[in-house]
N, C-alpha and C positions, 0 to 999 in steps of 0.2 A: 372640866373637859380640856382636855392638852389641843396645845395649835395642831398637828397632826389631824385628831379625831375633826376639829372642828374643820378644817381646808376640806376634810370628808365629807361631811356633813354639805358642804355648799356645795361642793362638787355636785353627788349624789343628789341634793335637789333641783341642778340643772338638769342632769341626766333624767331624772326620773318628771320630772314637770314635764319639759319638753315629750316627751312619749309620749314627748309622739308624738309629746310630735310623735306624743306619739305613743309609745311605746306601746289562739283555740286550738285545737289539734289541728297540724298542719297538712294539707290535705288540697285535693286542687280546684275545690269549690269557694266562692268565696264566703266569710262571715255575712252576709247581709244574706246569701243563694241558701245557708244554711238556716236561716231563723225560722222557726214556725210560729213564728208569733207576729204575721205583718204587719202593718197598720194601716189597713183596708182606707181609710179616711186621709192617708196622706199616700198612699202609692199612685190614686190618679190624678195629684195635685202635679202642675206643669208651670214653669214659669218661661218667660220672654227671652231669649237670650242675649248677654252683655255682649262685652267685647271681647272679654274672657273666658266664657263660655263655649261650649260645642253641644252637638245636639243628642249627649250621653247628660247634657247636664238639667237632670230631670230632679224632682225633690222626691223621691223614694225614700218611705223608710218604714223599710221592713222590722226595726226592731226600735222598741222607746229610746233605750238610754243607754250609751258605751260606756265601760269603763277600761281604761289602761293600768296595767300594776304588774308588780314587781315585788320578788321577797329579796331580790337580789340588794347588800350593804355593800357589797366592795365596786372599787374604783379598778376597770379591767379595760387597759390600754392594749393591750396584745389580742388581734382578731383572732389568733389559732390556740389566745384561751380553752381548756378543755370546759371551764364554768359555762361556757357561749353553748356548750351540746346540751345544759341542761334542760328537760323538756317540760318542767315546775310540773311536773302530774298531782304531786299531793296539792302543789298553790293551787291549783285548777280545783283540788276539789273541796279545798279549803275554803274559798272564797264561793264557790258555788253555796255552799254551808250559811254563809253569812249573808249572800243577798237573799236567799230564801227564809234566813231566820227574821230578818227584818221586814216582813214582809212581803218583799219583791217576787220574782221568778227569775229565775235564770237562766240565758238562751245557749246560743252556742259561743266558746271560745279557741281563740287561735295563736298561736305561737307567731311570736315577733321578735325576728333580731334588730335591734336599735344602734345609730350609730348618730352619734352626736359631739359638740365643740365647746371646749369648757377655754374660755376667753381667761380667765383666771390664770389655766395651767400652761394655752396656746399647746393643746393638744386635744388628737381623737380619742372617746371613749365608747365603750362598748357595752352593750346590754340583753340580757334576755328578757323578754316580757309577755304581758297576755294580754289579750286585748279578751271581755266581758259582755256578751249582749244581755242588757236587762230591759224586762219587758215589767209593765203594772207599778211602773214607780213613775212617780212625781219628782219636782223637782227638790224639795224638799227632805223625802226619803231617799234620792241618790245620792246628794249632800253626804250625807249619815252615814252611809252606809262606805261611802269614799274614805269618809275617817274614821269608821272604825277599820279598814284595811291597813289605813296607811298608821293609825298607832299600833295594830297586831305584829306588822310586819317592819317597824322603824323606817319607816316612807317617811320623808321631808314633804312628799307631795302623791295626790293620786289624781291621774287627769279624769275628767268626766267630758261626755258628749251627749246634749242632748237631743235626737234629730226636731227640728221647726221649722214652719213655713219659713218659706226664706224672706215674706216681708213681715214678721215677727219683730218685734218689738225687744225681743231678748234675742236677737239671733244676733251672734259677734263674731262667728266663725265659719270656717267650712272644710271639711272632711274629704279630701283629696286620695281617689282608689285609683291607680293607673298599673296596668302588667307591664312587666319587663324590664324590672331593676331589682336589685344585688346589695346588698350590704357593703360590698366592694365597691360597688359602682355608688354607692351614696360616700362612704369613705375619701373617694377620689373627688367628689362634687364639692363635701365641704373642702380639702385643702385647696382649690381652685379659686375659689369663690366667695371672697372675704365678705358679702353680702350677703348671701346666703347665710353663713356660719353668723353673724350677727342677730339678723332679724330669723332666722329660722331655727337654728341652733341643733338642727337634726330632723331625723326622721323616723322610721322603722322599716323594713319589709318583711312582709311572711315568707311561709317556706317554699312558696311555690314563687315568685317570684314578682310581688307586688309590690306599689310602694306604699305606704300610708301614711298620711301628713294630715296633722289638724292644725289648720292656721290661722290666724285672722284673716277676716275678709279682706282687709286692706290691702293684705303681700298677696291677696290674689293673684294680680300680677307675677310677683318675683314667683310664689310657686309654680306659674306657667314654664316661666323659663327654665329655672331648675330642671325642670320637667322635661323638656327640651335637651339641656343639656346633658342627660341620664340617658339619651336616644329613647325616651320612651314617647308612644304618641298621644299626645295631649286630646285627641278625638276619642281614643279609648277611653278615657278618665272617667270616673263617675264622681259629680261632686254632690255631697249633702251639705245643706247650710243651719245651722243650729247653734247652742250656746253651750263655750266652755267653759269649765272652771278647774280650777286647779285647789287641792282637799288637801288640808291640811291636818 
């Protein structure tokens, strides 16, 4: 592999892990409003609230297991990229294919623009992606089924999300939904905010106008503010807490 492909290769598995930091049909409902697959056993679970918390920050979860992904290989620094329009309809139905083959079920999916900081290049990159509700899987079976996406499609990486109680014993993360930020407006966040682009490295938003951030619990915190800084308001947010893994 020539230095070229490989600087690629590292690149692309910033971009693509983070998705999301990140990374369905877009539409003005949200992925969680669209699942018909709730889970009756955690939507009337309620926790106490932090200091980071608001009182949207309820443990809902409407569907078992997220996945973030991408068939997208190349490295796309220009936001008026025409690749950015792609709506991945066959990924969509491709990967529907595979969680079902493997068992699983397949919920609703949604289209996500990603904008993320490759500290390598000290520049912004851009992304299309999908985000994945699966419902009847385990943790073990979304493992599987994350890598087999991410060798079909030459993914360095495929995020998973699995919603849990938030005093879970495997919960490491949490899943940050707040309205009224932009692809732009996250673009503009990382070059501001050398902290952010460090410990956060990106985010996504849907097409209506959301943001989506899976982060560790820890940058709780910094997520607020970011959050803040985006003008979006942090009492809207919905946060889920659960465990990420990144599939190789």
């Amino acid at each position: 592999m020539n230095h070229h492909v490989t600087i690629q290769r590292k690149f692309r598995a910033l971009t693509t892990a983070v998705a999301a930091l990140m990374l369905g049909i877009a539409g003005a409902q949200s992925t969680y409003a669209q699942s018909t697959y709730a889970q009756d056993t955690y939507a009337q679970d309620t926790y106490a609230q932090d200091t980071y918390a608001s009182p949207a920050d309820r443990q809902d979860c409407p569907t078992t297991a997220e996945l973030f992904a991408t068939d997208n290989t190349a490295i796309i620094t220009n936001p008026d990229d025409p690749r950015l329009e792609n709506r991945l309809t066959r990924f969509a139905h491709e990967v529907r294919a595979i969680i079902r083959a493997h068992g699983a079920r397949p919920g609703a999916s949604e289209l996500l623009d990603g904008v993320f900081w490759s500290a390598e290049q000290q520049q912004v990159t851009y992304e299309r992606s999908r985000e994945f509700d699966v419902n009847r899987v385990g943790r073990d079976g979304l493992h599987h089924i994350a890598g087999v996406i991410a060798k079909r499609y030459d993914q360095e990486s495929v995020l998973t999300f699995r919603c849990l109680p938030r005093t879970s014993p495997e919960t490491d993360a949490v899943e940050i939904e707040v309205p009224g930020v932009t692809p732009g407006d996250l673009r503009a966040a990382l070059l501001l905010d050398a902290e952010a682009r460090e410990k956060l490295g990106g985010a996504s938003a849907t097409l209506d106008g959301r943001l989506i951030l899976v982060a560790p619990v820890a940058e709780l915190p910094l997520a607020r503010k970011v959050t803040a800084d985006l003008g979006a308001d942090w009492n809207e947010a919905q946060l889920r807490y659960g465990d990420r893994e990144f599939v190789s």
